[in-house]
Backbone as ProteinMPNN parsed JSONL, in Angstrom:
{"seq_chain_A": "XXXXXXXXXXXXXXXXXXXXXXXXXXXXXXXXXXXXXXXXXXXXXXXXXXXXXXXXXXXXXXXXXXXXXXXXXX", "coords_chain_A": {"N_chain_A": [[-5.075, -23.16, -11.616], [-2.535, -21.972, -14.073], [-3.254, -22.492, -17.169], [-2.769, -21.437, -20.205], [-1.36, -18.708, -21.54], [-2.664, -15.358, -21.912], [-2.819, -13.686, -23.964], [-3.66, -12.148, -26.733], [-2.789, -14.436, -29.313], [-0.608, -15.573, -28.361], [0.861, -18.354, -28.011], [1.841, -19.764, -25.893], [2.03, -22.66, -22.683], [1.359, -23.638, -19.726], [3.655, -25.358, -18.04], [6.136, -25.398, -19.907], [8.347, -24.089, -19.343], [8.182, -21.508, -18.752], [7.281, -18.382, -17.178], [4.5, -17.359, -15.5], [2.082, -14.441, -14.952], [0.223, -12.844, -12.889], [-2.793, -10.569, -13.269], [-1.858, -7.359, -12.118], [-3.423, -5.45, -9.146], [-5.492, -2.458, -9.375], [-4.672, 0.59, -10.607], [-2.73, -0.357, -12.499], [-3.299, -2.801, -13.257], [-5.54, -2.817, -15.008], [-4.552, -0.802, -16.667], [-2.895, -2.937, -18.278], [-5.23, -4.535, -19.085], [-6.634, -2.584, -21.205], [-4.167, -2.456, -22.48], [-3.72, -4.843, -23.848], [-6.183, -4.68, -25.232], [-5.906, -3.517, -27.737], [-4.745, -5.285, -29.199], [-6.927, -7.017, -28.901], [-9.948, -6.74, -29.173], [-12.362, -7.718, -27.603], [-11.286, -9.184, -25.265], [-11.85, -9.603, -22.113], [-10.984, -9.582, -18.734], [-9.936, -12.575, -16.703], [-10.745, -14.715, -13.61], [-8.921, -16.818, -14.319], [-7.067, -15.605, -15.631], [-3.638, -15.407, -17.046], [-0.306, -14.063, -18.019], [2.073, -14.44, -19.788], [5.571, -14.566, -19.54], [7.153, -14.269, -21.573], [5.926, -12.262, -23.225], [6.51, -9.899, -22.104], [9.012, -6.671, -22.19], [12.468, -7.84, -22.085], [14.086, -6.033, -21.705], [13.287, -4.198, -19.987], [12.783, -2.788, -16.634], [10.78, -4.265, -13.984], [9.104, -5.451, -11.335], [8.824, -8.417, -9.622], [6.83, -9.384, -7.618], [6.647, -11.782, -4.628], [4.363, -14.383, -3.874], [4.297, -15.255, -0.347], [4.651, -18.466, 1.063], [2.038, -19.917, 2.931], [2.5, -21.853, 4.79], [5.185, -21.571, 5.781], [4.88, -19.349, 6.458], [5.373, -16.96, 8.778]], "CA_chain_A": [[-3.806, -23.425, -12.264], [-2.633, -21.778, -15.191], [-2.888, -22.988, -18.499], [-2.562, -20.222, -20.907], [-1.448, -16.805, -21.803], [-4.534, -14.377, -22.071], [-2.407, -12.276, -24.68], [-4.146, -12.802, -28.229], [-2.04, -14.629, -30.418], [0.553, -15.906, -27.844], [0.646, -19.869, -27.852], [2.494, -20.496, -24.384], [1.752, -22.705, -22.059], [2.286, -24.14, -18.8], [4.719, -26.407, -18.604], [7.239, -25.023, -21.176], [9.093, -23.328, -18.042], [7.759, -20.503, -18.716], [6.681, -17.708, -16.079], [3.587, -16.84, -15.867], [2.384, -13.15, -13.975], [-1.314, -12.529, -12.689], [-2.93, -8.909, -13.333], [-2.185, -6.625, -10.682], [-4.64, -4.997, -8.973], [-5.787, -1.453, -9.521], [-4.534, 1.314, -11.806], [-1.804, -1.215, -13.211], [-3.906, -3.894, -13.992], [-6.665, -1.829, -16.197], [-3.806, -0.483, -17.582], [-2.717, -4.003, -18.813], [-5.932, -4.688, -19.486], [-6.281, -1.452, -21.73], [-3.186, -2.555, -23.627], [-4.523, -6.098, -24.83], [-7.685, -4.719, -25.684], [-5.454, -2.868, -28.653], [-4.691, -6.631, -30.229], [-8.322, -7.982, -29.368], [-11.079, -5.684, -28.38], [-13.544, -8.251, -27.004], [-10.485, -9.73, -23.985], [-12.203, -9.998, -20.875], [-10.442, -10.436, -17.699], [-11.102, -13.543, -15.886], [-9.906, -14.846, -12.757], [-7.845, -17.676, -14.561], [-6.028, -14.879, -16.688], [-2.189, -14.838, -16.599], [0.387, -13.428, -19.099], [3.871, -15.252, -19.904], [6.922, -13.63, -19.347], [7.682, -14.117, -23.241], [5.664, -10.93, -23.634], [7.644, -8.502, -21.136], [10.418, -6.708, -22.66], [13.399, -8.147, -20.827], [15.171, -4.555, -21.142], [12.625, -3.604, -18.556], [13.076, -2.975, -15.241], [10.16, -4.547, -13.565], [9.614, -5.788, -10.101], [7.485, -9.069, -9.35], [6.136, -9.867, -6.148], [6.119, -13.079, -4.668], [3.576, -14.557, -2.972], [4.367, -16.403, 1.273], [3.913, -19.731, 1.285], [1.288, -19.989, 4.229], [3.551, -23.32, 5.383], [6.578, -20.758, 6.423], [5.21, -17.796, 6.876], [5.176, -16.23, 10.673]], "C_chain_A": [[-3.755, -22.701, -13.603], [-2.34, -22.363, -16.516], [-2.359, -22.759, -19.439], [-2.372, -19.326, -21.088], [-2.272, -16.672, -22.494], [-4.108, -13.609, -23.391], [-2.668, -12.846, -26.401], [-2.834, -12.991, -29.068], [-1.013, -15.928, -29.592], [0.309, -17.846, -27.551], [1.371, -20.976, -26.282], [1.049, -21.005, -23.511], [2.019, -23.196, -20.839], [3.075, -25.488, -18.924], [5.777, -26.833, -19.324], [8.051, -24.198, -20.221], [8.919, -22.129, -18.818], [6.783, -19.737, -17.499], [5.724, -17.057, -16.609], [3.117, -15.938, -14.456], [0.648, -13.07, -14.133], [-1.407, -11.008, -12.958], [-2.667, -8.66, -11.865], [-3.42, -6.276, -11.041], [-4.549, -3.394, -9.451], [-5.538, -1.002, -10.967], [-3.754, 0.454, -13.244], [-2.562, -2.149, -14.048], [-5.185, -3.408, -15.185], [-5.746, -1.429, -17.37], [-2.975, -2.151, -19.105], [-4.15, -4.315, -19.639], [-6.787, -3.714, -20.866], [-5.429, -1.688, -23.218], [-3.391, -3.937, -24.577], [-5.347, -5.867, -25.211], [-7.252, -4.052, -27.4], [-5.499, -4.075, -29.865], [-6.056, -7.23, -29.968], [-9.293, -7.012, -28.075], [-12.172, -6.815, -27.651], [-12.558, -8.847, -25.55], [-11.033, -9.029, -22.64], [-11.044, -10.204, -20.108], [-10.903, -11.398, -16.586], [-10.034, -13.953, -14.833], [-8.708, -15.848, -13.135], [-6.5, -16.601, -15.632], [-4.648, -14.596, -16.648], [-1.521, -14.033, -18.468], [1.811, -14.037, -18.493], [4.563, -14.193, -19.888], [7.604, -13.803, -20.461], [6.547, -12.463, -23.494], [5.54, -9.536, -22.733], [8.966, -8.249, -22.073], [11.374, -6.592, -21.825], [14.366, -7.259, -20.287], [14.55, -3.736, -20.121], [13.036, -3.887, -17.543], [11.982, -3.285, -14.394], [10.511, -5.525, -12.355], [8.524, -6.745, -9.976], [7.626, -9.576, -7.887], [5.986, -11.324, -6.412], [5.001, -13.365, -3.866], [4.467, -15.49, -1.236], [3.807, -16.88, 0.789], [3.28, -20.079, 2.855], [1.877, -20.912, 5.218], [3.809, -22.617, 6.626], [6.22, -20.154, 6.886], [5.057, -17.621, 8.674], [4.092, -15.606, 11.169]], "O_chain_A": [[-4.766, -22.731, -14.305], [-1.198, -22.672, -16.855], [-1.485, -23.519, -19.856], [-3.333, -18.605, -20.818], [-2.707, -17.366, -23.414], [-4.969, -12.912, -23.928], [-2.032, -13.685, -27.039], [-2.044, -12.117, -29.426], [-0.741, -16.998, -30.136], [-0.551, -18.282, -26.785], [1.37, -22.147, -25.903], [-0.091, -20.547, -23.432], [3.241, -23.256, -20.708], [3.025, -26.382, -19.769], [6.274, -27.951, -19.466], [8.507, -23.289, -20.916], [9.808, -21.896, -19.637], [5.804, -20.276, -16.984], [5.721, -16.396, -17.647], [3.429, -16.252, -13.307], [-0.011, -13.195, -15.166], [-0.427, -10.265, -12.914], [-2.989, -9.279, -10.851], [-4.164, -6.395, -12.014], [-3.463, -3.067, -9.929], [-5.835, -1.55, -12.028], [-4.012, 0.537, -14.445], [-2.48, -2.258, -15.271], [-5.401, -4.062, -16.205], [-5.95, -1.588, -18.573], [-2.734, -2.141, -20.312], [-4.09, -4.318, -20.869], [-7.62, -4.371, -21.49], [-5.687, -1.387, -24.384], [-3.227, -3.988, -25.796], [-5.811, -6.818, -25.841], [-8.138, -4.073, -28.255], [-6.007, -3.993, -30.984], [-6.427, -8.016, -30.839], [-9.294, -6.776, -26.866], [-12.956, -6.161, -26.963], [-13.308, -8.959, -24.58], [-10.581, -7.956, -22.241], [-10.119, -10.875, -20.565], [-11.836, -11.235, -15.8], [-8.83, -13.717, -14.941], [-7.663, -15.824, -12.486], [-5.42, -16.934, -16.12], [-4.355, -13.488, -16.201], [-2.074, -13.693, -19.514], [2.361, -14.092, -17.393], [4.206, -13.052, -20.181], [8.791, -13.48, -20.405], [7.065, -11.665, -24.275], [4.782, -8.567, -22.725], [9.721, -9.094, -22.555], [11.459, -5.703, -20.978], [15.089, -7.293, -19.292], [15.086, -2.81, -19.512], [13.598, -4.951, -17.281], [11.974, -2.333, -13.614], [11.546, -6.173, -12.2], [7.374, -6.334, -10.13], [8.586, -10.09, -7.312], [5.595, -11.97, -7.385], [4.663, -12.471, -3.09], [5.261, -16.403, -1.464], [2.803, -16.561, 0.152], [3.995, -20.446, 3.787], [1.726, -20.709, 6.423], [3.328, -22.68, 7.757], [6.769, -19.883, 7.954], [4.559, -18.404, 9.483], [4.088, -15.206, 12.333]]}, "name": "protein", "num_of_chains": 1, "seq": "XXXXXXXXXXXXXXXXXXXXXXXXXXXXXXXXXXXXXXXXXXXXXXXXXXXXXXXXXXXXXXXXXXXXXXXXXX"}
């Protein structure tokens, strides 16, 4: 479950309806990982690590994936 945004400084947490976004995988996610390391050089990624959707800029055009719920799916 997530608790916290990973992004130094940022005080969200769950439960404040706020969305929270897992690293992608690959080139993307290094790259994220890359760009927090600018505000705190020691940030690790761990498997509980998300990032709030208070630190996306909302003039972006970004695309999030959902996950199937195993229930429904076919």
């Amino acid at each position: 479950m997530v608790n916290k945004c990973c992004v130094y400084g940022c005080k969200s947490r769950a439960g404040l309806n706020i969305r929270f976004h897992r690293f992608p995988k690959g080139d993307i996610g290094n790259k994220w990982i890359s760009y927090l390391r600018q505000f705190n050089p020691s940030f690790e990624k761990k498997v509980s690590s998300n990032v709030c959707g208070l630190n996306f800029d909302p003039d972006l055009d970004y695309e999030i994936s959902r996950t199937t719920d195993r229930k429904t799916s076919v």
